[in-house]
PDB file of N, CA, C and O in Angstrom:
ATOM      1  N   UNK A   1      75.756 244.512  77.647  1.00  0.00           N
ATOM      2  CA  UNK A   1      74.523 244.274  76.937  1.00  0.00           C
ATOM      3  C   UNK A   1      74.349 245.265  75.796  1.00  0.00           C
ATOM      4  O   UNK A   1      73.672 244.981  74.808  1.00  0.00           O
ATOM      5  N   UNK A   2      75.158 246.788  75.988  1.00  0.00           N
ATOM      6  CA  UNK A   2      74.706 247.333  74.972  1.00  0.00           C
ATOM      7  C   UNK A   2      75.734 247.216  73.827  1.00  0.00           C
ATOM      8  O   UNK A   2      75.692 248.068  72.940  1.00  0.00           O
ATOM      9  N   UNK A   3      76.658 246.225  73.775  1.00  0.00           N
ATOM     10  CA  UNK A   3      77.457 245.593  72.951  1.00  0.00           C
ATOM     11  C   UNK A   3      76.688 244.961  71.992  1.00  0.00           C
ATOM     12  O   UNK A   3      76.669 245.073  70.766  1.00  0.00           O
ATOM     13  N   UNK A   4      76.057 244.279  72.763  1.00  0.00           N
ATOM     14  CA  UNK A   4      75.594 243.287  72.199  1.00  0.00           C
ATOM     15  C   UNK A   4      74.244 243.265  71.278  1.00  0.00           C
ATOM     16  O   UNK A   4      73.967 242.505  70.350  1.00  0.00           O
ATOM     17  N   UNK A   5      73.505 244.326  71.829  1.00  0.00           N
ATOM     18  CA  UNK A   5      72.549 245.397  71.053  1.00  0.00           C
ATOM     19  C   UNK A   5      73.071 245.585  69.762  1.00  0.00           C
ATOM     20  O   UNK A   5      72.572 245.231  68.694  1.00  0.00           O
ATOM     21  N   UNK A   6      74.074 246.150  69.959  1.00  0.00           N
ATOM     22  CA  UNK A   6      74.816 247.419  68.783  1.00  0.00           C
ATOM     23  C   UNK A   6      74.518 245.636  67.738  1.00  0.00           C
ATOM     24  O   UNK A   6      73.557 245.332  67.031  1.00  0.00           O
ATOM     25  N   UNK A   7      75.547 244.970  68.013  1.00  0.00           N
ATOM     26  CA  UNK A   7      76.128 244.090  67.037  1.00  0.00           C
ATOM     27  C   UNK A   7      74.970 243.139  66.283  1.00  0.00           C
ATOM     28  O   UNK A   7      75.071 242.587  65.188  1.00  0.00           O
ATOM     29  N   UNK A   8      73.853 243.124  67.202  1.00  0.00           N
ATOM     30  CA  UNK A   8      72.538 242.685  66.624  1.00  0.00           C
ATOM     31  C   UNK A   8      72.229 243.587  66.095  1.00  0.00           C
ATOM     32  O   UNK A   8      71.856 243.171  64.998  1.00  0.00           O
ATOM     33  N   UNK A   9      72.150 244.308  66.110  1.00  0.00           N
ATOM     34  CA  UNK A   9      71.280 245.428  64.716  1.00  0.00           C
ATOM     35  C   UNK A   9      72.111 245.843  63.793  1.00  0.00           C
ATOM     36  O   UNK A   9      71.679 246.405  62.787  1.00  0.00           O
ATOM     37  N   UNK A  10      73.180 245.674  63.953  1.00  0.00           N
ATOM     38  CA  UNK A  10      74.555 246.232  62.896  1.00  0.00           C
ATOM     39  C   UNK A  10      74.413 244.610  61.670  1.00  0.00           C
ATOM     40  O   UNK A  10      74.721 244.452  60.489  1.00  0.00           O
ATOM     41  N   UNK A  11      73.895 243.827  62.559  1.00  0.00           N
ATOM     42  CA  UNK A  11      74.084 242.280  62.036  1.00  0.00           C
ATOM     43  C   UNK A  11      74.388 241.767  60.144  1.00  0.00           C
ATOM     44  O   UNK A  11      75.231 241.013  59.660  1.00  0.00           O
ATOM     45  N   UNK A  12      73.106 242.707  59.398  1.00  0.00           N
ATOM     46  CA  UNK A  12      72.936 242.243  58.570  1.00  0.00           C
ATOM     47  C   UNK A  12      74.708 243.418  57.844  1.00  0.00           C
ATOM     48  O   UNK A  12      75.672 242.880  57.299  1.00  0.00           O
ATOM     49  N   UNK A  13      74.617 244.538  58.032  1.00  0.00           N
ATOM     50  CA  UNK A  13      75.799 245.472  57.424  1.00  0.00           C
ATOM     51  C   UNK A  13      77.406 244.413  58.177  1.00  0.00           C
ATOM     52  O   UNK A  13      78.355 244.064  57.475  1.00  0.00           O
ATOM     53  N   UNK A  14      77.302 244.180  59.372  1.00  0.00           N
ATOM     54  CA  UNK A  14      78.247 243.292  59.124  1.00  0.00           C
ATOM     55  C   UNK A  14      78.585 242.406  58.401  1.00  0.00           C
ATOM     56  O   UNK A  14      79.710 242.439  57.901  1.00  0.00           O
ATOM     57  N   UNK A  15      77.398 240.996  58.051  1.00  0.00           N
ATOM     58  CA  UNK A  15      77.263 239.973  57.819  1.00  0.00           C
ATOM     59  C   UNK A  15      77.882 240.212  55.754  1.00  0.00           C
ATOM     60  O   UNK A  15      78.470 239.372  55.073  1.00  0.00           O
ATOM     61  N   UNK A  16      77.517 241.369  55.412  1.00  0.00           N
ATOM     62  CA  UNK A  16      77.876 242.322  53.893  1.00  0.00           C
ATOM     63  C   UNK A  16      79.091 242.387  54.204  1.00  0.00           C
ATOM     64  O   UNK A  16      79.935 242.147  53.341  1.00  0.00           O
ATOM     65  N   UNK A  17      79.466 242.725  55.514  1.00  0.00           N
ATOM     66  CA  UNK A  17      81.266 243.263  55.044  1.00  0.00           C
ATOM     67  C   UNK A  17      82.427 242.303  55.070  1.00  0.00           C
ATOM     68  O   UNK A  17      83.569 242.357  54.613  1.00  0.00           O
ATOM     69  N   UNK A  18      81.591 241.195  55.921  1.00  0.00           N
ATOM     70  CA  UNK A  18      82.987 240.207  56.148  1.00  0.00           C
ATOM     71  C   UNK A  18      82.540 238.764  55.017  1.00  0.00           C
ATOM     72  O   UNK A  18      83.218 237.743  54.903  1.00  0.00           O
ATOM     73  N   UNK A  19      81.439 239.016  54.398  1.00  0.00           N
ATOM     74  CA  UNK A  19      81.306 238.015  53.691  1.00  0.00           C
ATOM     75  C   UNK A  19      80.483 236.273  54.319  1.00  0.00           C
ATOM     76  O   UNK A  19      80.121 235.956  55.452  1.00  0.00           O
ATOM     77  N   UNK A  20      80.440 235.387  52.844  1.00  0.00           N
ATOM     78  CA  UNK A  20      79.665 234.528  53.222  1.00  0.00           C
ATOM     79  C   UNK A  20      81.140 233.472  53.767  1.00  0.00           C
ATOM     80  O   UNK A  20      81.270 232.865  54.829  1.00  0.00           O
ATOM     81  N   UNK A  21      81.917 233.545  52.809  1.00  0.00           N
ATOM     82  CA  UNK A  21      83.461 232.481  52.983  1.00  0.00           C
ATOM     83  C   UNK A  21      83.537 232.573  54.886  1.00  0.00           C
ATOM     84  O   UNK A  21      83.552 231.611  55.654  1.00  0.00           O
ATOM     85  N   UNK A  22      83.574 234.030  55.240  1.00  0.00           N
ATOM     86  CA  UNK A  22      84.108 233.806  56.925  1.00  0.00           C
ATOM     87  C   UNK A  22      83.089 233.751  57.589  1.00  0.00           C
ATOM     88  O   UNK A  22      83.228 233.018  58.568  1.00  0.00           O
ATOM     89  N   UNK A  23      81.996 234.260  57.483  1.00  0.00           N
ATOM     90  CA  UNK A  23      80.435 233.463  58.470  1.00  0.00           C
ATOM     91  C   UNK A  23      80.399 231.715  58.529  1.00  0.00           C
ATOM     92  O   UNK A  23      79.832 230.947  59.306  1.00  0.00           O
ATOM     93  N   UNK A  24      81.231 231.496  57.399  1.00  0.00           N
ATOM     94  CA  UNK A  24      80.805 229.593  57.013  1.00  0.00           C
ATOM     95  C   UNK A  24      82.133 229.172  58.122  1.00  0.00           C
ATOM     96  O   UNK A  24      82.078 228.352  59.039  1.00  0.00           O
ATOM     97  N   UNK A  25      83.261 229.986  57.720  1.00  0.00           N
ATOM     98  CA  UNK A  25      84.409 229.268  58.492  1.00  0.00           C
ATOM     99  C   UNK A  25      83.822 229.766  59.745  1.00  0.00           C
ATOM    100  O   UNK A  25      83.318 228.809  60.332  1.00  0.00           O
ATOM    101  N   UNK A  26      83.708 230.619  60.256  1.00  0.00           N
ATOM    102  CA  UNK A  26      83.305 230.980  61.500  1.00  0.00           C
ATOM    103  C   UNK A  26      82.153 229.713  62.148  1.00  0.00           C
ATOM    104  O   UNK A  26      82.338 228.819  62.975  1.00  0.00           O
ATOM    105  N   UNK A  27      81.224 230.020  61.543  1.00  0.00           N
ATOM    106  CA  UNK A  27      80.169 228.858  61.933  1.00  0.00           C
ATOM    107  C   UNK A  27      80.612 227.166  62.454  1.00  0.00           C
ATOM    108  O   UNK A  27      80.165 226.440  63.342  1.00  0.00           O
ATOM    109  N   UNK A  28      81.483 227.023  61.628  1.00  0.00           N
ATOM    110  CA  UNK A  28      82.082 225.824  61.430  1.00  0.00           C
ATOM    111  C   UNK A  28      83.463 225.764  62.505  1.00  0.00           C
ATOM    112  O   UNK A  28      83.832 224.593  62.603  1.00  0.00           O
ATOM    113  N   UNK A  29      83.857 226.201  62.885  1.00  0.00           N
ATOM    114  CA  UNK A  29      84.505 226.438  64.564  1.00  0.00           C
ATOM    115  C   UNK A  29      84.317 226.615  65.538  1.00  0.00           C
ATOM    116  O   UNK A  29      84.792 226.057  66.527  1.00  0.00           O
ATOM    117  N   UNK A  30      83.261 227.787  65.431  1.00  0.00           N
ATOM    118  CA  UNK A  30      82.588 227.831  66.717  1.00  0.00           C
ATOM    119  C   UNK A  30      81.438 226.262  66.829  1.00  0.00           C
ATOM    120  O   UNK A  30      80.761 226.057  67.836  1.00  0.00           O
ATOM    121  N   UNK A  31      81.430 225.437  65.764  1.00  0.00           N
ATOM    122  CA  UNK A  31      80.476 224.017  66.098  1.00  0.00           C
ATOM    123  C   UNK A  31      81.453 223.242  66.634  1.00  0.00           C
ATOM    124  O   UNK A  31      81.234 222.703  67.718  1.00  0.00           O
ATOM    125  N   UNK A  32      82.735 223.048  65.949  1.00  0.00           N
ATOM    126  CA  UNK A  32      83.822 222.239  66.466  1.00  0.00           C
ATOM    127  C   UNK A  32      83.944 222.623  68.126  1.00  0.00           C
ATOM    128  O   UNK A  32      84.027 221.726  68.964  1.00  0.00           O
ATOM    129  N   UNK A  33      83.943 223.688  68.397  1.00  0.00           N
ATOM    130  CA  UNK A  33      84.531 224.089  69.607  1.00  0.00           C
ATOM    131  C   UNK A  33      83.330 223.574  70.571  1.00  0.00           C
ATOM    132  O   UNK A  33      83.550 222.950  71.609  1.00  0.00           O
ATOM    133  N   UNK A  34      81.988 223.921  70.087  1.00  0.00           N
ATOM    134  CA  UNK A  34      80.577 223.474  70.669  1.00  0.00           C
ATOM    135  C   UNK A  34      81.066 222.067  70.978  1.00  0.00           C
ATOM    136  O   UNK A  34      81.631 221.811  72.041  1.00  0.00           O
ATOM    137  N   UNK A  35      80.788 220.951  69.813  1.00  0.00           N
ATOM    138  CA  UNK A  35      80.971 219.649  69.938  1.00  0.00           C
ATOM    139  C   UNK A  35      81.947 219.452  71.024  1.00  0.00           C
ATOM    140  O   UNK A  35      81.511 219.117  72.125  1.00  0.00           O
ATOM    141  N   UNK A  36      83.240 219.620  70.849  1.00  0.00           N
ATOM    142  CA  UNK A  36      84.205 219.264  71.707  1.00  0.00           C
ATOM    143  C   UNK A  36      83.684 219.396  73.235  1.00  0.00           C
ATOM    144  O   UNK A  36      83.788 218.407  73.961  1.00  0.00           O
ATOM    145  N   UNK A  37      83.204 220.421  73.666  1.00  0.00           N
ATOM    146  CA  UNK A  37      82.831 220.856  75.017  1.00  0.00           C
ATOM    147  C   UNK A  37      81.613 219.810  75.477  1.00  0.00           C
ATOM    148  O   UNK A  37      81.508 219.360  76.618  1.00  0.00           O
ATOM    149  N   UNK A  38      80.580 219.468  74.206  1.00  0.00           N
ATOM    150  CA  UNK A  38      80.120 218.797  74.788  1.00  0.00           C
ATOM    151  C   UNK A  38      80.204 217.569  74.898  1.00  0.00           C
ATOM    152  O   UNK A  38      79.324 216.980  75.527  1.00  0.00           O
ATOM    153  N   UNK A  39      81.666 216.598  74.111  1.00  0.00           N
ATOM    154  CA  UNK A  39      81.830 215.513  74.394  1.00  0.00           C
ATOM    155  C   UNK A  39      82.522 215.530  76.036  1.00  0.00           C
ATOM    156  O   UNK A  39      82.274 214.714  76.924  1.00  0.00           O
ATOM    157  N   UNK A  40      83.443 216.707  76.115  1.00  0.00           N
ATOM    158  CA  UNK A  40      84.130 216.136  77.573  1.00  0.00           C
ATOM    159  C   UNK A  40      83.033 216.610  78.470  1.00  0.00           C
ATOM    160  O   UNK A  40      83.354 216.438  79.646  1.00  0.00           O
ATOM    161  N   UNK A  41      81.942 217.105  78.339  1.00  0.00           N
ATOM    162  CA  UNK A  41      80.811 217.275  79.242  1.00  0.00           C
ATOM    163  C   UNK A  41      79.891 215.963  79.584  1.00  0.00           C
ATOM    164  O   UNK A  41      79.169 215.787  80.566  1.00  0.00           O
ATOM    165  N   UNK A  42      80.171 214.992  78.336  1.00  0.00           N
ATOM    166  CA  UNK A  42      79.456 213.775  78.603  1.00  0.00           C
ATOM    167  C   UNK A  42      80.382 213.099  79.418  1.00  0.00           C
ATOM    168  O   UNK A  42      79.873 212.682  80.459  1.00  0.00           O
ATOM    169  N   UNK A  43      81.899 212.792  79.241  1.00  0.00           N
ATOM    170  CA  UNK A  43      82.687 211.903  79.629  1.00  0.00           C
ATOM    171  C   UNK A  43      82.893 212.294  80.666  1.00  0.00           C
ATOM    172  O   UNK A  43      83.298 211.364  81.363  1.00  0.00           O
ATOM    173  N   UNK A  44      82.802 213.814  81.554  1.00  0.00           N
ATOM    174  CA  UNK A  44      82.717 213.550  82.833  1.00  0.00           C
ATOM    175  C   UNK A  44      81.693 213.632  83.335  1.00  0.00           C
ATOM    176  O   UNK A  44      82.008 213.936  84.485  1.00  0.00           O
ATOM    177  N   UNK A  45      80.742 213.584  83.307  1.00  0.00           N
ATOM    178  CA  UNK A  45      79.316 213.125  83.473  1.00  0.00           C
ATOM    179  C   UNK A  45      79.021 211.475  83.545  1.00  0.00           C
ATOM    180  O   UNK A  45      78.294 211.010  84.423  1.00  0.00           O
ATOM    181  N   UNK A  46      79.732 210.555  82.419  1.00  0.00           N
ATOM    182  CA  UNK A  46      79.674 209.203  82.859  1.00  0.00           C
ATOM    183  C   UNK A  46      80.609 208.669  83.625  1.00  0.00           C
ATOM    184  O   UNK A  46      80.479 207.486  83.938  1.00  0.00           O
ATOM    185  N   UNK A  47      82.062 209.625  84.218  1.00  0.00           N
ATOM    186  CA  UNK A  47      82.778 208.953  84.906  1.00  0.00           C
ATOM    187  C   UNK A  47      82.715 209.460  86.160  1.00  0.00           C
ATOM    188  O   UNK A  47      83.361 209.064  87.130  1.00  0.00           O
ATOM    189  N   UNK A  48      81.622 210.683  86.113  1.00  0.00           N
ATOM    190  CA  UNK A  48      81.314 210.316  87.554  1.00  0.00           C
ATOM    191  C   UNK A  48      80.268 209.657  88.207  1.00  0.00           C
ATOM    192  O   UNK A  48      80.345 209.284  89.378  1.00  0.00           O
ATOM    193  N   UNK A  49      79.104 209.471  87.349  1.00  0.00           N
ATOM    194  CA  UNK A  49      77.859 207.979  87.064  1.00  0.00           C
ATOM    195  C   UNK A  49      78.951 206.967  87.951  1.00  0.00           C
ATOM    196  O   UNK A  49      79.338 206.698  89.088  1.00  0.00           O
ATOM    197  N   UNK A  50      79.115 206.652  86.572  1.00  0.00           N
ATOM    198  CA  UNK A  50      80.519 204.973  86.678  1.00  0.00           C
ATOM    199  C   UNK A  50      81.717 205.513  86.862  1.00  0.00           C
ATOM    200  O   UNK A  50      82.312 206.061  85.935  1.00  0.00           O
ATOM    201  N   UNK A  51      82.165 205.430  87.968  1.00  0.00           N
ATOM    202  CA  UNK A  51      83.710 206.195  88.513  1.00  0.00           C
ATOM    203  C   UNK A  51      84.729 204.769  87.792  1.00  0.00           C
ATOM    204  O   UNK A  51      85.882 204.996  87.425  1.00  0.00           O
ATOM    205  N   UNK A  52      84.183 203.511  87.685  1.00  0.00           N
ATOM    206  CA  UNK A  52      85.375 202.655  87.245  1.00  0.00           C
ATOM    207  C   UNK A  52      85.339 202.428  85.894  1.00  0.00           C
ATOM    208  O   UNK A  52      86.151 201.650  85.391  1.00  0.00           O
ATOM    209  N   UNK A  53      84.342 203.113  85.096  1.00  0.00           N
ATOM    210  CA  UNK A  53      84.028 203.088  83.746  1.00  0.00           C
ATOM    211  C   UNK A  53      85.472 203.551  83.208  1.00  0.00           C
ATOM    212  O   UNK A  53      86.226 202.994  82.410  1.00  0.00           O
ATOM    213  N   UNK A  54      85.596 204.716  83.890  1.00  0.00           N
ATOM    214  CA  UNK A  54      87.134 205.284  82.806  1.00  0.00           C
ATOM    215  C   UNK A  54      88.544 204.875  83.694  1.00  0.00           C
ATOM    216  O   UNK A  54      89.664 205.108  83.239  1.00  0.00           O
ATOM    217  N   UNK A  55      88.327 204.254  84.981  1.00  0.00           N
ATOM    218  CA  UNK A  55      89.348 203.267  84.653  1.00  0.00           C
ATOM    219  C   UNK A  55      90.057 201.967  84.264  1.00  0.00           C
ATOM    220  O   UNK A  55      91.147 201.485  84.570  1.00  0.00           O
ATOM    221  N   UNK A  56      88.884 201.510  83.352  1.00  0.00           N
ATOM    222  CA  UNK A  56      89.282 200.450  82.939  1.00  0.00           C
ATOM    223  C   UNK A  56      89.368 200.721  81.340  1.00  0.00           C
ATOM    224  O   UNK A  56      90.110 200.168  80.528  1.00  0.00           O
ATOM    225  N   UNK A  57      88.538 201.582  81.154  1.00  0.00           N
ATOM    226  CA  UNK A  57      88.710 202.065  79.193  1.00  0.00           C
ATOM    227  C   UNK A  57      89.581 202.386  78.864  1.00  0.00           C
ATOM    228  O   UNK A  57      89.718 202.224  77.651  1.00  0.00           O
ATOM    229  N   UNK A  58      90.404 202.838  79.369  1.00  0.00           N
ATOM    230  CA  UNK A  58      91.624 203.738  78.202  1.00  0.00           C
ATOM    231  C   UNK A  58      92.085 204.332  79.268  1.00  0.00           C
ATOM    232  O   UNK A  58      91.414 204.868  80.149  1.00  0.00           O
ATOM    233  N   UNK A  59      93.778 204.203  79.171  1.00  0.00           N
ATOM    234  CA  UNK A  59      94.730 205.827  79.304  1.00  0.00           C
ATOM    235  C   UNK A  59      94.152 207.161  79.249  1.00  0.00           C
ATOM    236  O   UNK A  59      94.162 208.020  80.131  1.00  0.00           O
ATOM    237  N   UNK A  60      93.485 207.220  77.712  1.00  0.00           N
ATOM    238  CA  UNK A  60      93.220 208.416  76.851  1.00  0.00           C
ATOM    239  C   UNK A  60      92.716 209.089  77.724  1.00  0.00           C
ATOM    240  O   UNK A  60      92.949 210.292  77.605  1.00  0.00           O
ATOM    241  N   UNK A  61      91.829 208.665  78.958  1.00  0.00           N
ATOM    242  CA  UNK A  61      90.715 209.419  79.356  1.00  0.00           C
ATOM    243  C   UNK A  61      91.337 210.082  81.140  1.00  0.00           C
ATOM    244  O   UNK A  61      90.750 210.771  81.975  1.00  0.00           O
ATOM    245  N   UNK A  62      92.374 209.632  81.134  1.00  0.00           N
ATOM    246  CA  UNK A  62      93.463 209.867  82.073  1.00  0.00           C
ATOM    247  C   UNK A  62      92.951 211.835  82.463  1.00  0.00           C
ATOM    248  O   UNK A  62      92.589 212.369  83.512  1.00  0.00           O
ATOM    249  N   UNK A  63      93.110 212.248  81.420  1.00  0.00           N
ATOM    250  CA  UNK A  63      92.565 213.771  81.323  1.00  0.00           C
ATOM    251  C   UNK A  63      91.499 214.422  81.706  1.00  0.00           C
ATOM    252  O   UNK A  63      91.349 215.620  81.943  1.00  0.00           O
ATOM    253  N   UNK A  64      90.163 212.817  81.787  1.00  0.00           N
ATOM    254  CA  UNK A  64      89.040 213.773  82.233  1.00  0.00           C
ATOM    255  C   UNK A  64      88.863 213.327  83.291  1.00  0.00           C
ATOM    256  O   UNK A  64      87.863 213.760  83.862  1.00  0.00           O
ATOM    257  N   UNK A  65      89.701 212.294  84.037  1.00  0.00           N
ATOM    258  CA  UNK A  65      89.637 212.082  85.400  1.00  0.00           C
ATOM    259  C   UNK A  65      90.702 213.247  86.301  1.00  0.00           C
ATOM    260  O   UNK A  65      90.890 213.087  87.507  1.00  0.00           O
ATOM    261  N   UNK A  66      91.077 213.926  85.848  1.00  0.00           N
ATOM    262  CA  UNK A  66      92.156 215.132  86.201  1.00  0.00           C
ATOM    263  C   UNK A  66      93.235 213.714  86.856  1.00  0.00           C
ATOM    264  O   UNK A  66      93.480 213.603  88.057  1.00  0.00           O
ATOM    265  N   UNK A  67      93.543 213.149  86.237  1.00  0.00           N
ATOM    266  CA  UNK A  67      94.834 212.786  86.125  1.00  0.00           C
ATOM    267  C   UNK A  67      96.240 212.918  85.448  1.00  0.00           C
ATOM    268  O   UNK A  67      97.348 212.585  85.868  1.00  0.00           O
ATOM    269  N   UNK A  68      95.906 213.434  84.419  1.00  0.00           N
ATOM    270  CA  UNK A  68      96.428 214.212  83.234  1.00  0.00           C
ATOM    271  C   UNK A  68      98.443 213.895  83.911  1.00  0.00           C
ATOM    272  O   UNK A  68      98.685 214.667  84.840  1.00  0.00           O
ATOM    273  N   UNK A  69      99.385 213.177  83.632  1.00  0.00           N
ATOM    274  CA  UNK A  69     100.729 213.966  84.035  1.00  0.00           C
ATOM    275  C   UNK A  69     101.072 213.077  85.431  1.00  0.00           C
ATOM    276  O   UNK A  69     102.189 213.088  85.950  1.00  0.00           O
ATOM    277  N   UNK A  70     100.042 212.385  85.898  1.00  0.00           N
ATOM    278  CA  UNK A  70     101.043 211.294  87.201  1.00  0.00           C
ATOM    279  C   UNK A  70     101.030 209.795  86.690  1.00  0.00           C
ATOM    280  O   UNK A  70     100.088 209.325  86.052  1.00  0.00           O
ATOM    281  N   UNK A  71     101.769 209.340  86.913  1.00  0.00           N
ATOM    282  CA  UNK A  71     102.109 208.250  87.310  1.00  0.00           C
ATOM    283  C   UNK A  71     101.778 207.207  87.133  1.00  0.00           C
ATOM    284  O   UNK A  71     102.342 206.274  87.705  1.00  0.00           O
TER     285      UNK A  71
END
């Protein structure tokens, strides 16, 4: 926690040293990475709702039924 202190009050002298270019790329990955988590948070959330939902949709989803690799 007192990490995390420091880096909040350091915030704005950081935010000066590394610039606006890597706060934007930064921002913009850590959303990708957000999004992603919360699509496979929906898809196993509806396949365990509807357990035959994802086996009749797609292969693709082979992964969020932890089937991933058999058969």
């Amino acid at each position: 926690m007192v990490i995390v202190l420091v880096l909040l009050l350091l915030g704005h002298r950081i935010q000066d040293l590394v610039g606006p270019l890597v706060l934007n790329v930064q921002t913009r990955i850590w959303g990708l990475l957000l999004t992603a988590i919360a699509a496979q948070m929906i898809l196993v959330g509806l396949g365990e709702s509807f357990p035959n939902w994802l086996d009749a949709a797609s292969p693709l989803f082979d992964d969020v039924q932890g089937k991933a690799g058999t058969p």
